[in-house]
N, C-alpha and C positions, 0 to 999 in steps of 0.2 A: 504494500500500500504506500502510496507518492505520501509526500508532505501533505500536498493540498486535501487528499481523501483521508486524512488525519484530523487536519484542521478543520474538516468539514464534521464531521462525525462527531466530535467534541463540540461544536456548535449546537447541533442538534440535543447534544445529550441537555448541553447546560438551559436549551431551550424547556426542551422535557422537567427539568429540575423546577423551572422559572412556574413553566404550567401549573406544578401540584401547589403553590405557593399563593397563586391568583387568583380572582372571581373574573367570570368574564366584563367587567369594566375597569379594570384594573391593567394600568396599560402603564409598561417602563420607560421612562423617560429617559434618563441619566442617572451616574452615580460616580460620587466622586470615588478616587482609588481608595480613600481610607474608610469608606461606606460600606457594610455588609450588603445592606438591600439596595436597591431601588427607588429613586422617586418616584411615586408614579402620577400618573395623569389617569382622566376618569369622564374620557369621550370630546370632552372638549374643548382639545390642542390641536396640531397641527401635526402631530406626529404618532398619531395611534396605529397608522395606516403600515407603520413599517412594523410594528410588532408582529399584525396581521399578518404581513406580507412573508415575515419570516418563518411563521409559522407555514402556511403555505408554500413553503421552501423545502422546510421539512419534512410535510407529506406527499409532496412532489419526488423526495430523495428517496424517503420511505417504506412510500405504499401504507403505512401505519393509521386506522380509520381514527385513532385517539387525534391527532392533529388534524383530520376534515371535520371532525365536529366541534374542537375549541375553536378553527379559525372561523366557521359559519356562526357560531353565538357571538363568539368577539364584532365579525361582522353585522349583526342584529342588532348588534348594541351601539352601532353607532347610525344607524339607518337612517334616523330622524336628520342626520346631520347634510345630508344631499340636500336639503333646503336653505340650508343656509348661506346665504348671499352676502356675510358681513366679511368674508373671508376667500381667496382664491385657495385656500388651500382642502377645498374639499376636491379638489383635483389631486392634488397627494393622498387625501384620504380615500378615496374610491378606485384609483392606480391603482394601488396597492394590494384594496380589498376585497371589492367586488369584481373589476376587472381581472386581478390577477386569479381570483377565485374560476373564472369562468375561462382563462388561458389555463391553466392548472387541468381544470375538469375536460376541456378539450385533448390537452397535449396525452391525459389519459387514458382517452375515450370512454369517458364517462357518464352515460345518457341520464342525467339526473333532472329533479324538480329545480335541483340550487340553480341552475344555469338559470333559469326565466327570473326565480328570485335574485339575483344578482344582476343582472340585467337590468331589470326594474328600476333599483339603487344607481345603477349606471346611468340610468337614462334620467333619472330627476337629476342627478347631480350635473350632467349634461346643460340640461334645461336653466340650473341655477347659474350654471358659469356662466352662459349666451346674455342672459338677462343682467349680468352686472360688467359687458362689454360699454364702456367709454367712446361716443361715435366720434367726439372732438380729438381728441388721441387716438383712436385707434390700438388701444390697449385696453386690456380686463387688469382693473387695480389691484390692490395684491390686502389689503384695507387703507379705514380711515384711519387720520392720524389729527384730533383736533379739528374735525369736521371736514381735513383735507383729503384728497385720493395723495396713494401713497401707492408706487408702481416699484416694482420688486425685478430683479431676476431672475429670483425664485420660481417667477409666474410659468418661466418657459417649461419649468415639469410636470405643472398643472396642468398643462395644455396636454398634457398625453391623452386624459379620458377622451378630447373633444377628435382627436386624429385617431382613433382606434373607433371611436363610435360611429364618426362620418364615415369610415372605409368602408365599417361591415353594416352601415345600413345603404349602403351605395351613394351616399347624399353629395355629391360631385361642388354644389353651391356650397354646403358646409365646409366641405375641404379648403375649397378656395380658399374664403372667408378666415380661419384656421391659420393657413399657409400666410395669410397677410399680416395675420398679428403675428406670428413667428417671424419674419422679415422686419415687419415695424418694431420688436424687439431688439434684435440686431443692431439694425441703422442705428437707434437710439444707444442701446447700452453698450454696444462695443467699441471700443474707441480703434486708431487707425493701426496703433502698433498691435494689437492682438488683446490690450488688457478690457476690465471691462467694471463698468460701473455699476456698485451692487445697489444703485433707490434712486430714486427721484419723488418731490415731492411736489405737491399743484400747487401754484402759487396764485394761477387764474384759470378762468373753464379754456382749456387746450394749452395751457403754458402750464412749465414746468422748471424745477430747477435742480442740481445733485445736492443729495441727501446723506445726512450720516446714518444709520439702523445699527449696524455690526463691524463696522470698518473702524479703520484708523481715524477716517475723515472724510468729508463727501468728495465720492468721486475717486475714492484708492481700492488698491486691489484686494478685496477679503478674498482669501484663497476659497474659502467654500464658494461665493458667487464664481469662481472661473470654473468651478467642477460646474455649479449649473446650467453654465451657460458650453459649456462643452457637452454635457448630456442631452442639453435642450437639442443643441445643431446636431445632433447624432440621429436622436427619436426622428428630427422633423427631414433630415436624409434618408432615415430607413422608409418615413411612413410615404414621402413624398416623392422619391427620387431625384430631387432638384440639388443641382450640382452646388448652388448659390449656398447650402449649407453644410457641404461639406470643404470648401471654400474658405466659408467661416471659422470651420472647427479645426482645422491644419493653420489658422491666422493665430485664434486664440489659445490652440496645443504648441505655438514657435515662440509665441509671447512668454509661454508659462517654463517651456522648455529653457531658455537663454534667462529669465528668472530666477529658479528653481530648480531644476532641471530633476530629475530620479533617483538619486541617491539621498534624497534628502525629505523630510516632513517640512512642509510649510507652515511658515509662522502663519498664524491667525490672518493677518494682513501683509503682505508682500513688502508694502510701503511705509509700514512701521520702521524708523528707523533705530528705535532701541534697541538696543542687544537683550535685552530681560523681560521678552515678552512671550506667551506660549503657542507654541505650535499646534497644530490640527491637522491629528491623525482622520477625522472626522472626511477633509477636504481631500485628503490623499486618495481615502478612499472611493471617496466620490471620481475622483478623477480616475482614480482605476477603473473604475466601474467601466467610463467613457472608451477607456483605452483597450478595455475586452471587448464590449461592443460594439466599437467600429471593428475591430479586426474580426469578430464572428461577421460582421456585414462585408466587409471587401476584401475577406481573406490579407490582408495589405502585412507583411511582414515585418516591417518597420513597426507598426501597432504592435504587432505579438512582443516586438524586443522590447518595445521601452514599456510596457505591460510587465513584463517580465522581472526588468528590472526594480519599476514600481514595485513589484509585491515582494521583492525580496528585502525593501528597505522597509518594508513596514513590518514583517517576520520579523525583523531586525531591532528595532526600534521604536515599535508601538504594539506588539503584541505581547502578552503574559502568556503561562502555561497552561491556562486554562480556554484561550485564544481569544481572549475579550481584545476588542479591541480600545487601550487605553489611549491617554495624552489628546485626547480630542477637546476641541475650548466652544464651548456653544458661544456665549455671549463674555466678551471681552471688555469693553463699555461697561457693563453694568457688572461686572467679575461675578459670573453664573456659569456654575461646572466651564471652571476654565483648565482644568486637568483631569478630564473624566473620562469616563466611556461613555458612548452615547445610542441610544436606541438606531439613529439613521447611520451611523457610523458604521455598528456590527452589521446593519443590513444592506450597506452597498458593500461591504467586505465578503458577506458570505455568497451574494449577488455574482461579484467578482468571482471568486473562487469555484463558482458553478459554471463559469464559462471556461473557464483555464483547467479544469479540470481534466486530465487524464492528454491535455496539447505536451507534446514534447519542446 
């Protein structure tokens, strides 16, 4: 058995452990290293979708029906949440849960009820995203922030429910539509050398201005926004085939590369110039993620090496024995889990690792 189908299987165990531990609204957020447990959250963050998602990773790997039935109560329990319009991130939440629940039950062949009930969830949370699109921007905000729209990076992962649901309902207008806010994201947040700006706030109806959220300062490079925005252009190349976004993503992987480069975990913000600030194992592994994905998409060999590389530095330097992934910084700014593990972290790690699995 390889490293990775090591580190995989210990993932799953410690998930299984986390299970007997939870009610299904009980959803792990972060924790710092000196933490026993878990913070948890309880349906109404932004980040429950990857608990879900990981569990659904594990009964993907498994076959084991104990993880199809905690991931489908887990997903139940946030159900109510497709309606909510205060937030773009019920597109993370429903990626992860519903859709990935219904990719899962396919890649199985598994002719079940859950499929239509997941669906369902999909499609309201659809319906919410469309309806808090911005027609003067041309952007879906990401929230308010003191009664102003507040536009994120972030946004471009949200947008996966809306390019998965236009494909497989055949909706060609949707698509368009779709592909246009993924471009207007782009122009906007990328800047010309490859970096990318992680907010902007409205300062009037269709103006705008950069923003601080989690950066150094408005307008710098938080290393997690370039893992976004590299994910974002990857999804909307696979779903789209439009050359203009993978274009994008060789812009803002040359920026990050000569940056950064793969031997190394990225501080919090690129642009920080302290030396005593903390890294984010969190953003590496988001960027892995991107780095497995495009190369499962174009075969492209150059992807598999600097993939490669990437994950040996985090084996290295952000993983324990029990393969958490630590040294992740949520919120820097406000010094919240700025040396933790992080729920989205272990789930683009493990993400990663399912795609690298078993490639020489």
């Amino acid at each position: 058995m390889n490293n990775i189908s090591k580190r995989l299987n210990i993932m799953i165990k410690n998930i299984r452990q986390e299970l007997t531990k939870l009610s299904n609204n009980d959803f792990p957020f972060a924790k710092n290293l000196e933490d026993s447990s878990w913070t948890l959250t309880h349906g109404k963050n932004w980040t429950e979708g990857f608990w879900i998602g990981m569990i659904w990773d594990a009964y993907e790997l498994t076959g084991d029906d104990y993880f199809l039935k905690r991931a489908t109560k887990y997903e139940k329990s946030i159900k109510n949440r497709c309606q909510d319009a205060s937030t773009h991130d019920i597109g993370f939440l429903f990626s992860l849960s519903a859709l990935k629940g219904i990719q899962v039950l396919k890649n199985k062949k598994i002719d079940s009820e859950l499929y239509d009930y997941f669906y369902n969830d999909l499609e309201c949370a659809v319906r919410t995203l469309i309806s808090s699109y911005e027609r003067e921007v041309g952007l879906i905000p990401a929230w308010k922030y003191q009664g102003k729209n507040v536009f994120l990076i972030d946004t471009f992962m949200n947008l996966e429910v809306l390019l998965w649901y236009s494909k497989e309902s055949k909706n060609s207008k949707l698509l368009s539509f779709v592909k246009e806010i993924g471009m207007k994201i782009d122009k906007i947040f990328i800047k010309k050398n490859g970096s990318v700006i992680p907010a902007f706030i409205e300062i009037a109806p269709g103006k705008f201005k950069e923003w601080r959220n989690q950066g150094y300062k408005p307008g710098s490079s938080w290393s997690r926004g370039i893992g976004w925005a590299l994910c974002g252009n990857e999804n909307f190349y696979r779903e789209t085939g439009d050359l203009y976004f993978r274009k994008v993503f060789y812009e803002i992987l040359n920026y990050y590369k000569n940056a950064v480069g793969f031997h190394d975990i990225p501080k919090y913000d690129i642009d920080d110039p302290r030396k005593k600030v903390p890294k984010d194992a969190s953003a590496a592994a988001i960027i892995l993620f991107s780095l497995s994905s495009f190369y499962e998409l174009t075969n492209d060999k150059f992807m598999l090496k600097e993939a490669k590389k990437l994950l040996k530095t985090i084996f290295l330097q952000a993983m324990d024995e029990k393969s958490r992934l630590v040294h992740c910084c949520y919120h820097y700014p406000q010094r919240y889990f700025i040396d933790s593990e992080t729920i989205w972290g272990d789930y683009y790690l493990m993400e990663s690792l399912k795609k690298l699995n078993g490639i020489n």
